[in-house]
PDB file of N, CA, C and O in Angstrom:
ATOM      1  N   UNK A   1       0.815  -1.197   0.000  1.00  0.00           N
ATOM      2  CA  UNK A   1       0.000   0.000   0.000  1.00  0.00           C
ATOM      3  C   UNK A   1       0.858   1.260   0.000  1.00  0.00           C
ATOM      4  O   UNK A   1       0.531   2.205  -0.719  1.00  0.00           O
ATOM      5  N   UNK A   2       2.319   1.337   1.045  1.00  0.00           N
ATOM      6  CA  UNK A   2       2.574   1.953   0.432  1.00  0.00           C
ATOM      7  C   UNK A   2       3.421   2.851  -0.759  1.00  0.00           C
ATOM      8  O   UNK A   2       3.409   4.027  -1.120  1.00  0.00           O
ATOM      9  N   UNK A   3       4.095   1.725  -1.123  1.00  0.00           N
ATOM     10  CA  UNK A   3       4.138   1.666  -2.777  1.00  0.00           C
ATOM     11  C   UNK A   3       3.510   2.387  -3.421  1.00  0.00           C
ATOM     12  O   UNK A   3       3.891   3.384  -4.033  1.00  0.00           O
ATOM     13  N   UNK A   4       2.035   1.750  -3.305  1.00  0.00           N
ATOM     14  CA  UNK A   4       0.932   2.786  -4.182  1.00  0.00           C
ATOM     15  C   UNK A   4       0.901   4.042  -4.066  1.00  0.00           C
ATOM     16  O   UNK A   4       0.852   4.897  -4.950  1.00  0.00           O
ATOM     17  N   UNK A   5       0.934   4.163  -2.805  1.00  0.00           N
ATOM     18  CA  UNK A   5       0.755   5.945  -2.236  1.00  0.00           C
ATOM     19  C   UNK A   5       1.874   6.433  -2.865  1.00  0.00           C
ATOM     20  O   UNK A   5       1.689   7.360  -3.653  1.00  0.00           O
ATOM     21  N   UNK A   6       3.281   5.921  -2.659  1.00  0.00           N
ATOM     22  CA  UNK A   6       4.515   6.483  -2.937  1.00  0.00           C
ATOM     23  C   UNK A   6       4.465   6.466  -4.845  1.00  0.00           C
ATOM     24  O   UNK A   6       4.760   7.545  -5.360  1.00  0.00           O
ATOM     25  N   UNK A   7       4.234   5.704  -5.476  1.00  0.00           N
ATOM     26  CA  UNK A   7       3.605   5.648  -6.928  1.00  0.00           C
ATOM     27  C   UNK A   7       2.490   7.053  -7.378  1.00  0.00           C
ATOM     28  O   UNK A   7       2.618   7.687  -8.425  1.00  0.00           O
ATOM     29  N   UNK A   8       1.631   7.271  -6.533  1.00  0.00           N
ATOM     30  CA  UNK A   8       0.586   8.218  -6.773  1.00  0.00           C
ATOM     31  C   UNK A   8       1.172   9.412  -6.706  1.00  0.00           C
ATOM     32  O   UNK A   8       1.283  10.111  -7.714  1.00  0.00           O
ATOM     33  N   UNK A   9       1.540   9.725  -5.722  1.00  0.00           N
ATOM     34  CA  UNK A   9       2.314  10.919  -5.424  1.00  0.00           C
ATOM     35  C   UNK A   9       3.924  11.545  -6.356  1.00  0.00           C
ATOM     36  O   UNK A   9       4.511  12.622  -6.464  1.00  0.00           O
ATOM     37  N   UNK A  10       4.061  10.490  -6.738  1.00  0.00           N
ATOM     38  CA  UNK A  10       4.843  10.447  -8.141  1.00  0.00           C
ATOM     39  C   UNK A  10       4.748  10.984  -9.443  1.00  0.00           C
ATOM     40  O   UNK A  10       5.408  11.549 -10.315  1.00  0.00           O
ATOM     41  N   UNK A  11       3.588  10.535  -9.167  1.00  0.00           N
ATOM     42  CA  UNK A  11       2.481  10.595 -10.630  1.00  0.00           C
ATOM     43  C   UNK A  11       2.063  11.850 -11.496  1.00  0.00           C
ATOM     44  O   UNK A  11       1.994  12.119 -12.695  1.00  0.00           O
ATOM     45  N   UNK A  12       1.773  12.607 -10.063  1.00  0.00           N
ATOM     46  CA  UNK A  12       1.176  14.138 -10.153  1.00  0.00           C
ATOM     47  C   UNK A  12       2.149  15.083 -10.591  1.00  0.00           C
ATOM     48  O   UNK A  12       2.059  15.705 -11.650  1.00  0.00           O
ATOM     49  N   UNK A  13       3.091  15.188  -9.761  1.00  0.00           N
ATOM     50  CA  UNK A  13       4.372  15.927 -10.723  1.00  0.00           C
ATOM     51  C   UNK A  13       4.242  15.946 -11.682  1.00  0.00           C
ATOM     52  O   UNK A  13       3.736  16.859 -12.335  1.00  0.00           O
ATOM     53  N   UNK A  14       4.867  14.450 -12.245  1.00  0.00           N
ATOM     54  CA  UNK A  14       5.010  13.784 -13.667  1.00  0.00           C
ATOM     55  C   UNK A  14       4.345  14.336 -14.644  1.00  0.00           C
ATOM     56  O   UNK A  14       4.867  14.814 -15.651  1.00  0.00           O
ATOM     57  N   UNK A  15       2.948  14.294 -14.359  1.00  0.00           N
ATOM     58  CA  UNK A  15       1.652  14.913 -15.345  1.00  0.00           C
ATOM     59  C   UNK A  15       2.395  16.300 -15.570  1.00  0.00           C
ATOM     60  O   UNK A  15       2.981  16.760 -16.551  1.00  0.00           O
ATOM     61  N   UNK A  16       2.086  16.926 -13.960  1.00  0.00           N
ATOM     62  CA  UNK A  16       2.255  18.735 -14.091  1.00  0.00           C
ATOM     63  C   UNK A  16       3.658  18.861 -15.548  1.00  0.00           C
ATOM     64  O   UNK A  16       3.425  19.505 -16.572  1.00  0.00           O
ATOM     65  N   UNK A  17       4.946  18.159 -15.328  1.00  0.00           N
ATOM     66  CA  UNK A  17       6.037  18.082 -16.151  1.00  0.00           C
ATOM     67  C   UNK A  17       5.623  18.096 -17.247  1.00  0.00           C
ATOM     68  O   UNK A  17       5.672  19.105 -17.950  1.00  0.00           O
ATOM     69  N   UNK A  18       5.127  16.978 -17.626  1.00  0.00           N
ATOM     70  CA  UNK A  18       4.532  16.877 -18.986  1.00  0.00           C
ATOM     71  C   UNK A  18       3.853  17.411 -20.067  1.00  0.00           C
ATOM     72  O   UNK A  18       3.876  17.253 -21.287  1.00  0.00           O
ATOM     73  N   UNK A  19       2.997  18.357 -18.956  1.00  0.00           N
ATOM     74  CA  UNK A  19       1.858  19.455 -19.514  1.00  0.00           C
ATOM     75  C   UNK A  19       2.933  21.036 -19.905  1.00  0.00           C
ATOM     76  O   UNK A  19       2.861  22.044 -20.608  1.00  0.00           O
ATOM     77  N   UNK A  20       3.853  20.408 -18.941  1.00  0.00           N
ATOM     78  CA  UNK A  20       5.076  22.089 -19.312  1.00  0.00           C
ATOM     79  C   UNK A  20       5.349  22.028 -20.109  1.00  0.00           C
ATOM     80  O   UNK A  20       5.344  23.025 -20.831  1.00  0.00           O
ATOM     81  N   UNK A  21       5.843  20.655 -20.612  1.00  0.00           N
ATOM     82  CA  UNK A  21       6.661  20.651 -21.719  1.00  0.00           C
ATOM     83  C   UNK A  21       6.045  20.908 -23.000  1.00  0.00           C
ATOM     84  O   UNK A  21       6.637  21.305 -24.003  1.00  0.00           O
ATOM     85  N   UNK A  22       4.473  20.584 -22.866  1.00  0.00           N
ATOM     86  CA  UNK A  22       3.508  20.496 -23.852  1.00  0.00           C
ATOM     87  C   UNK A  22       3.276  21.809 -24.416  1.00  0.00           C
ATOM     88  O   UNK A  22       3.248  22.169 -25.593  1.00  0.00           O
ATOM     89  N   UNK A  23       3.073  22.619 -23.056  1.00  0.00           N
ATOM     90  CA  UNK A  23       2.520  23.977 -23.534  1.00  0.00           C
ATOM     91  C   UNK A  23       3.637  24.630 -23.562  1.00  0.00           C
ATOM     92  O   UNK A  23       3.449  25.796 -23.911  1.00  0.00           O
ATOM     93  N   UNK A  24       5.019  24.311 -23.283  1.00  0.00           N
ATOM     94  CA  UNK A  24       6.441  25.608 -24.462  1.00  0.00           C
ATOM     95  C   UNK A  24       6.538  25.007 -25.834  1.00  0.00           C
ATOM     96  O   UNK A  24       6.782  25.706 -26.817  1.00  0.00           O
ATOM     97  N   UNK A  25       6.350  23.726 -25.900  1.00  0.00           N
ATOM     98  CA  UNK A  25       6.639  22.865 -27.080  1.00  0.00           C
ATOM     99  C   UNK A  25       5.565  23.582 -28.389  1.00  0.00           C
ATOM    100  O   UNK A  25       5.913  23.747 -29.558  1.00  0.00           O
ATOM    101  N   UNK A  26       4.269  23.910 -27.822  1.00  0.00           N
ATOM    102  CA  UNK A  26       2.982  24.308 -28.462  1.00  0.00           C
ATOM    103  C   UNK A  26       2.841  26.224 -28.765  1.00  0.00           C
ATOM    104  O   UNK A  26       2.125  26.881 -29.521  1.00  0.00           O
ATOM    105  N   UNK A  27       3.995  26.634 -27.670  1.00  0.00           N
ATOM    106  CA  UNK A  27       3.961  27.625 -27.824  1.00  0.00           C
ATOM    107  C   UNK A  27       5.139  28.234 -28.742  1.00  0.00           C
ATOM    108  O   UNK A  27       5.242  29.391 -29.151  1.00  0.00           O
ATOM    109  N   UNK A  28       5.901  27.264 -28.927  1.00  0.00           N
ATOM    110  CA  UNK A  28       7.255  27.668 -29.711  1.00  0.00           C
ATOM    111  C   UNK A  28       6.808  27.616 -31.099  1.00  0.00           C
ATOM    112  O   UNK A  28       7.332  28.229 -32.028  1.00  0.00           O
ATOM    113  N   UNK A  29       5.908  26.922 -31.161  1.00  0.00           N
ATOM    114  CA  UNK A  29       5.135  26.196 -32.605  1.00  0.00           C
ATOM    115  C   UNK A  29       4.021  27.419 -33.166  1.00  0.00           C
ATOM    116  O   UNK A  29       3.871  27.680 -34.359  1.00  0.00           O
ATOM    117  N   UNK A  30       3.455  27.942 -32.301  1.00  0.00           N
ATOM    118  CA  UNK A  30       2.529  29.113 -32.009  1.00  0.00           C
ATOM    119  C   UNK A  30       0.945  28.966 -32.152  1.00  0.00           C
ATOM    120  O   UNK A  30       0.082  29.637 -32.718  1.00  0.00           O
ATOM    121  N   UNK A  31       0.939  27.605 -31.270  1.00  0.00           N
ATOM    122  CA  UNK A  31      -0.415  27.457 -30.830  1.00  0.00           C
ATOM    123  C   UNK A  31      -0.692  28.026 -29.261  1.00  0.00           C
ATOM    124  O   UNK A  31      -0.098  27.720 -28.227  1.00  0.00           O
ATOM    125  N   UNK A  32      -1.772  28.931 -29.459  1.00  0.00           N
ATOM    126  CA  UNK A  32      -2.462  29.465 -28.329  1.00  0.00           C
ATOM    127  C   UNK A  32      -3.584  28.802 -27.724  1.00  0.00           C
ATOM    128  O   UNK A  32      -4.563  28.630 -28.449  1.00  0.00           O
ATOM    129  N   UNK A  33      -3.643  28.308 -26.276  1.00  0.00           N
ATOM    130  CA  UNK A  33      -4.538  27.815 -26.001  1.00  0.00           C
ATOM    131  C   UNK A  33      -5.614  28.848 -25.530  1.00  0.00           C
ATOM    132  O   UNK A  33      -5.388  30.018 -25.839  1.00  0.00           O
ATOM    133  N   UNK A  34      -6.837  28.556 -24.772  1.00  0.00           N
ATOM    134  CA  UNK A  34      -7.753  29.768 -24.682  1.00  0.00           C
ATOM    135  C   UNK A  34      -7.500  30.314 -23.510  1.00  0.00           C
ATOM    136  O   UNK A  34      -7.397  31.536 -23.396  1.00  0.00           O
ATOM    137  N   UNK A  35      -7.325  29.227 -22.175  1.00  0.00           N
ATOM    138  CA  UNK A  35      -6.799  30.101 -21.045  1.00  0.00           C
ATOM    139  C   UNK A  35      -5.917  31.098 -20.851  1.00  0.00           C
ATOM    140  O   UNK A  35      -5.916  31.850 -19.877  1.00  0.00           O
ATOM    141  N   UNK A  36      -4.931  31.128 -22.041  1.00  0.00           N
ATOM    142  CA  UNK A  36      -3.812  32.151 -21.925  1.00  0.00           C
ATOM    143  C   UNK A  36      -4.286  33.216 -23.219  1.00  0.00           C
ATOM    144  O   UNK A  36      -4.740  32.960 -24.334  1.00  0.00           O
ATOM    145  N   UNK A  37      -4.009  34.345 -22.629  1.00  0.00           N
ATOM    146  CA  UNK A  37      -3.965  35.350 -23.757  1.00  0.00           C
ATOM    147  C   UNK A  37      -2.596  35.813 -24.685  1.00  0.00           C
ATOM    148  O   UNK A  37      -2.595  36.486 -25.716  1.00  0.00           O
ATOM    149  N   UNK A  38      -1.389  35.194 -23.927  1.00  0.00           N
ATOM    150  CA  UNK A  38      -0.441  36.001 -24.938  1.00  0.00           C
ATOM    151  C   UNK A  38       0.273  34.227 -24.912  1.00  0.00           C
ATOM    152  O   UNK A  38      -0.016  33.277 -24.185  1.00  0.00           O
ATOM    153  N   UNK A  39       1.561  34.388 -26.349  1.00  0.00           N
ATOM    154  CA  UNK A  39       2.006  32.945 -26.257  1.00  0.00           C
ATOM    155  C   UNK A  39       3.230  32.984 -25.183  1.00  0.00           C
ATOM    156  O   UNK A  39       3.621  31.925 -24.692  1.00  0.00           O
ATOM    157  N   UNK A  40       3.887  34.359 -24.794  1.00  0.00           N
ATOM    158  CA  UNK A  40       5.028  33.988 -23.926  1.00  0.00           C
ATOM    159  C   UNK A  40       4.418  33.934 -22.283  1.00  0.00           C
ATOM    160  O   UNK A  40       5.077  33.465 -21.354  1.00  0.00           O
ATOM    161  N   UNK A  41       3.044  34.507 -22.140  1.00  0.00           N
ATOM    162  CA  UNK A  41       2.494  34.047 -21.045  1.00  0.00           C
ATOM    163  C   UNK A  41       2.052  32.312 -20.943  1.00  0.00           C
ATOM    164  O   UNK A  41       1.996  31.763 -19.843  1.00  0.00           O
ATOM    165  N   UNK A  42       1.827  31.744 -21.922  1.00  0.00           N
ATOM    166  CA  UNK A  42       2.023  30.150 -21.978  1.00  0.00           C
ATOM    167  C   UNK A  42       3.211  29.290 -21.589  1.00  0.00           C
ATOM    168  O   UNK A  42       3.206  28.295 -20.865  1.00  0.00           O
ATOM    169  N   UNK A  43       4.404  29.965 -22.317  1.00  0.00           N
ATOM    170  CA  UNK A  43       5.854  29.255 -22.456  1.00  0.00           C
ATOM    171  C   UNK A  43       6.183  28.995 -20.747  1.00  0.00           C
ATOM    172  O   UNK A  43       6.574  27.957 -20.211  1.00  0.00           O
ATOM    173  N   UNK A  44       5.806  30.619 -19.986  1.00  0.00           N
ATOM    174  CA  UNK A  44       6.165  30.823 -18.826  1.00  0.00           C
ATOM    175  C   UNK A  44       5.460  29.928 -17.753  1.00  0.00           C
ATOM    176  O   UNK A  44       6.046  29.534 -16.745  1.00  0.00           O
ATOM    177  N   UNK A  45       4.404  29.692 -17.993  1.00  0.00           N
ATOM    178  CA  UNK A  45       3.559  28.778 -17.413  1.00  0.00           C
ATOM    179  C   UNK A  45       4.140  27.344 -17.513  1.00  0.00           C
ATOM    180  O   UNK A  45       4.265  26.474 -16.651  1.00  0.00           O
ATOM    181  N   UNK A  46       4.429  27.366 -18.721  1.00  0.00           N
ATOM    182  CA  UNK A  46       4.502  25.809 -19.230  1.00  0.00           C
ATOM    183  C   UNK A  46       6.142  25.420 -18.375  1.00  0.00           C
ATOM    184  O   UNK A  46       6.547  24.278 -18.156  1.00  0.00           O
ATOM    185  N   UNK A  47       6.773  26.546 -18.055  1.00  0.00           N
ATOM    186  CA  UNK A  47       8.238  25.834 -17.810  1.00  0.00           C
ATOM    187  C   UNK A  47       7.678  26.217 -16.223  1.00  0.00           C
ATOM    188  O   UNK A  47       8.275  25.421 -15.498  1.00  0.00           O
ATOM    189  N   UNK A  48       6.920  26.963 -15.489  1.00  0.00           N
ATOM    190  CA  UNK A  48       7.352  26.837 -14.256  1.00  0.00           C
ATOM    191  C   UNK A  48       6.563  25.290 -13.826  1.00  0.00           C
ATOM    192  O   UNK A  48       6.846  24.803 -12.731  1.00  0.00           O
ATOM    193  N   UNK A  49       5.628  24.605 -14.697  1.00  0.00           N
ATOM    194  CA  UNK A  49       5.022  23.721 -14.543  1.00  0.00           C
ATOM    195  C   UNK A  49       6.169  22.253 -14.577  1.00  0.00           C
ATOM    196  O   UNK A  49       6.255  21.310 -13.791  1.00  0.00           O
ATOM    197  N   UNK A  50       6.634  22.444 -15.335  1.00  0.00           N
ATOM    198  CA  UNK A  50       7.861  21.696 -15.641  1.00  0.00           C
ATOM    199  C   UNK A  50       9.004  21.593 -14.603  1.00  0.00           C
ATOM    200  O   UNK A  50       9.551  20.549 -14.250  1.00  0.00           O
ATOM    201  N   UNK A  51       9.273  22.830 -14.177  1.00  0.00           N
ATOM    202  CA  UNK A  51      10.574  23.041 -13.375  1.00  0.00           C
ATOM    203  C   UNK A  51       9.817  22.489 -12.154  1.00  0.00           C
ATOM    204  O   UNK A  51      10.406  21.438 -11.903  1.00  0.00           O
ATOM    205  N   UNK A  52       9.096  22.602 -11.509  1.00  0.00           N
ATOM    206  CA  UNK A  52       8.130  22.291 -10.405  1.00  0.00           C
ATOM    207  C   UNK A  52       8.080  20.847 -10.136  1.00  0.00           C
ATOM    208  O   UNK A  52       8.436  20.161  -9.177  1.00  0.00           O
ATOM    209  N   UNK A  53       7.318  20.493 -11.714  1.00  0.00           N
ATOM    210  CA  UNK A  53       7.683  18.834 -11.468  1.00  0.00           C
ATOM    211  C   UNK A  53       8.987  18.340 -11.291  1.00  0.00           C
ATOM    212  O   UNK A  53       9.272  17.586 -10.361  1.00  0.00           O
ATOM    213  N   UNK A  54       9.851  18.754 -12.198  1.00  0.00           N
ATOM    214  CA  UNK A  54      11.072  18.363 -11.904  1.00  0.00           C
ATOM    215  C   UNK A  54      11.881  18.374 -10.933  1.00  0.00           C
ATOM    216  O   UNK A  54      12.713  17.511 -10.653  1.00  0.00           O
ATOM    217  N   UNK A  55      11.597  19.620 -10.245  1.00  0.00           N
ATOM    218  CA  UNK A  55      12.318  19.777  -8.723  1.00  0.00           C
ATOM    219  C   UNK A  55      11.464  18.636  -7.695  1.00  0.00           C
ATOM    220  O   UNK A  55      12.147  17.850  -7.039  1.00  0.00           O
ATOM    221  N   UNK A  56      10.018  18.590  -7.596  1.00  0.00           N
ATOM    222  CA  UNK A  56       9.581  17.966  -6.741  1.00  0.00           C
ATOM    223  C   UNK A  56      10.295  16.133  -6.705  1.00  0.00           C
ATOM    224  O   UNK A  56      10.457  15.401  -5.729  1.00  0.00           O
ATOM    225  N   UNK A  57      10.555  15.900  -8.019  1.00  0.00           N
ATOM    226  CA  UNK A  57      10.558  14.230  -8.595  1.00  0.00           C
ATOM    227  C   UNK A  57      11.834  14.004  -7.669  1.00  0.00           C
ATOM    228  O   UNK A  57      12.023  13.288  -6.687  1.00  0.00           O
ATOM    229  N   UNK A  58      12.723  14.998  -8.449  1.00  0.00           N
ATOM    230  CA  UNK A  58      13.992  15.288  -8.106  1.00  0.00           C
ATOM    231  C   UNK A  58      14.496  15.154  -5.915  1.00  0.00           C
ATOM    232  O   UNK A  58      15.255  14.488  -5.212  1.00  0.00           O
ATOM    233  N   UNK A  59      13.655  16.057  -5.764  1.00  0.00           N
ATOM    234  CA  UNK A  59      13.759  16.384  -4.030  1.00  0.00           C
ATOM    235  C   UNK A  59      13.209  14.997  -3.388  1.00  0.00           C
ATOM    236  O   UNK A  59      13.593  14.662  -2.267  1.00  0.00           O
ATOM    237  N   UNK A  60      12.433  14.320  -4.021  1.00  0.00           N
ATOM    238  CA  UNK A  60      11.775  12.885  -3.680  1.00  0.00           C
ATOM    239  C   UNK A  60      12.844  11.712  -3.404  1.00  0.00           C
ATOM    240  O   UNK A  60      12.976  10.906  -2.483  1.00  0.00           O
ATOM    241  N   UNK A  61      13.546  11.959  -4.591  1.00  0.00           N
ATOM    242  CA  UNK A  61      14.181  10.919  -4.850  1.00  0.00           C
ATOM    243  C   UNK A  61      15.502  11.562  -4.000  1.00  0.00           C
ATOM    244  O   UNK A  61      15.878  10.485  -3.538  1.00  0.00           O
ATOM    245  N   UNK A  62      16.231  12.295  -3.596  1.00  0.00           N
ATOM    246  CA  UNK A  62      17.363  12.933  -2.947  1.00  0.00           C
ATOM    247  C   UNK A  62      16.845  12.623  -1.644  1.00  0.00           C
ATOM    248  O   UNK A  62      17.298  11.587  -1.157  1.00  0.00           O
ATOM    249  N   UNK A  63      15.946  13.309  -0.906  1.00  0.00           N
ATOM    250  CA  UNK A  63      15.155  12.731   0.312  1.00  0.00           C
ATOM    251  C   UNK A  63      15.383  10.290   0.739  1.00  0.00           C
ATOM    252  O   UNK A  63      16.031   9.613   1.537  1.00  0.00           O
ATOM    253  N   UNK A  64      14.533  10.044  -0.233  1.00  0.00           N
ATOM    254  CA  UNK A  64      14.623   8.672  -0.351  1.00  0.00           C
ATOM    255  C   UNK A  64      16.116   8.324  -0.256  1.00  0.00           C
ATOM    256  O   UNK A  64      16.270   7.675   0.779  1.00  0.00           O
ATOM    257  N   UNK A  65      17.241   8.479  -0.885  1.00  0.00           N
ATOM    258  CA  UNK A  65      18.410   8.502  -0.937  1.00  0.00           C
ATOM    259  C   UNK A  65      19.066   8.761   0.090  1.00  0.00           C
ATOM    260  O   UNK A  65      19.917   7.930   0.408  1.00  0.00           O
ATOM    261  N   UNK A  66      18.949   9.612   0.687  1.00  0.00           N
ATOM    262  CA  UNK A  66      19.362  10.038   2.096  1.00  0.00           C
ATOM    263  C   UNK A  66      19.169   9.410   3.165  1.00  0.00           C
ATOM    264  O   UNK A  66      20.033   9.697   3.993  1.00  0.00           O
ATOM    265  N   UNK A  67      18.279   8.534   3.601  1.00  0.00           N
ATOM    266  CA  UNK A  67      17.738   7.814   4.487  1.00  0.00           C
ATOM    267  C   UNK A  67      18.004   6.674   4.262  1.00  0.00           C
ATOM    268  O   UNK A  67      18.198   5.928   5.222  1.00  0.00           O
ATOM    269  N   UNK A  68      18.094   6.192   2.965  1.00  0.00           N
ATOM    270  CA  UNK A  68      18.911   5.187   2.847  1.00  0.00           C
ATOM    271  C   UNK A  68      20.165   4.860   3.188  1.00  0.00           C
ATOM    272  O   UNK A  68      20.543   3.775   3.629  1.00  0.00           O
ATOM    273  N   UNK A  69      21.060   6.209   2.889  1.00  0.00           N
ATOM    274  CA  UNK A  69      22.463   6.418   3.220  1.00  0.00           C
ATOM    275  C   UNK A  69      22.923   5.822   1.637  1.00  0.00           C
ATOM    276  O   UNK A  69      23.725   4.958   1.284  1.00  0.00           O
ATOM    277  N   UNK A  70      22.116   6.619   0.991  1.00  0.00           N
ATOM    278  CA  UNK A  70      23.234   6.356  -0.583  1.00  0.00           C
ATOM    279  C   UNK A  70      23.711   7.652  -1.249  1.00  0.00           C
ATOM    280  O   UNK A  70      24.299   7.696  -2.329  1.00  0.00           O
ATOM    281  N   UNK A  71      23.431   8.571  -0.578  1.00  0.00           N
ATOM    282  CA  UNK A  71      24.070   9.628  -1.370  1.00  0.00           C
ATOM    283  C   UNK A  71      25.808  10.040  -1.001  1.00  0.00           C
ATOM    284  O   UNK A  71      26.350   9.832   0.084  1.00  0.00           O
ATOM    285  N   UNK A  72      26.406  10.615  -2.124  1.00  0.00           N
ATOM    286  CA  UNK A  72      27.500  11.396  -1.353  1.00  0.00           C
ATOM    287  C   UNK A  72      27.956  12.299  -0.050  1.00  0.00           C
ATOM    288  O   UNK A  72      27.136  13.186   0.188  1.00  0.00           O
ATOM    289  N   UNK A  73      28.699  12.278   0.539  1.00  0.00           N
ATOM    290  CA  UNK A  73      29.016  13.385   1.673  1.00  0.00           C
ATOM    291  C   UNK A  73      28.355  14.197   1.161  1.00  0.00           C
ATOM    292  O   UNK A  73      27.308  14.455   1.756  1.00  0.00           O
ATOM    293  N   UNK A  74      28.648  14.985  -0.178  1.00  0.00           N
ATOM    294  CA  UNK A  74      28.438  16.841  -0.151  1.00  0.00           C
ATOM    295  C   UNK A  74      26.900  16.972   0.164  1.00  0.00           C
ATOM    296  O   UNK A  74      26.435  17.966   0.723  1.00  0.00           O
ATOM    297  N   UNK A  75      25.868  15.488  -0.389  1.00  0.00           N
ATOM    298  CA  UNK A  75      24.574  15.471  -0.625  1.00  0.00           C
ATOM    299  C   UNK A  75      23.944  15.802   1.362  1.00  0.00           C
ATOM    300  O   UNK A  75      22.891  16.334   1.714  1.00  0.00           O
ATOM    301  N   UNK A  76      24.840  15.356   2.066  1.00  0.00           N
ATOM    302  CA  UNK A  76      23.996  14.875   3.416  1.00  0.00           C
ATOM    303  C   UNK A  76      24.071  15.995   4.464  1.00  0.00           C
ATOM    304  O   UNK A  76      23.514  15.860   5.553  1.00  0.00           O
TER     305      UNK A  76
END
């Protein structure tokens, strides 16, 4: 069970990441979606969505690591 939880909570980032990448990828291309009015107000969205996931995945897995006792000195 909690696997699962630790899986779920995974998950959500992941999406948020995905959707960043979607909407700079869409905005570089110069599709506007309707929620946003300008395309560099998208890009900006789309990467803090991204950076967010990425830091969270990231801090998860550094955390997990730590308690294990697998990271480097500089990490602990």
């Amino acid at each position: 069970m909690a696997r699962l939880a630790a899986f779920i909570v995974l998950l959500i980032p992941g999406f948020a990441a995905a959707g960043g990448i979607k909407l700079m990828r869409d905005s570089l291309f110069g599709v506007l979606f309707n929620p946003f009015p300008f395309i560099w107000l998208q890009f900006i969205i789309g990467f803090l969505l991204f950076a967010l996931g990425l830091g969270f995945f990231a801090g998860f897995l550094l955390r997990r690591d730590r308690r294990k006792g697998r990271v480097q000195t500089k990490f602990k």
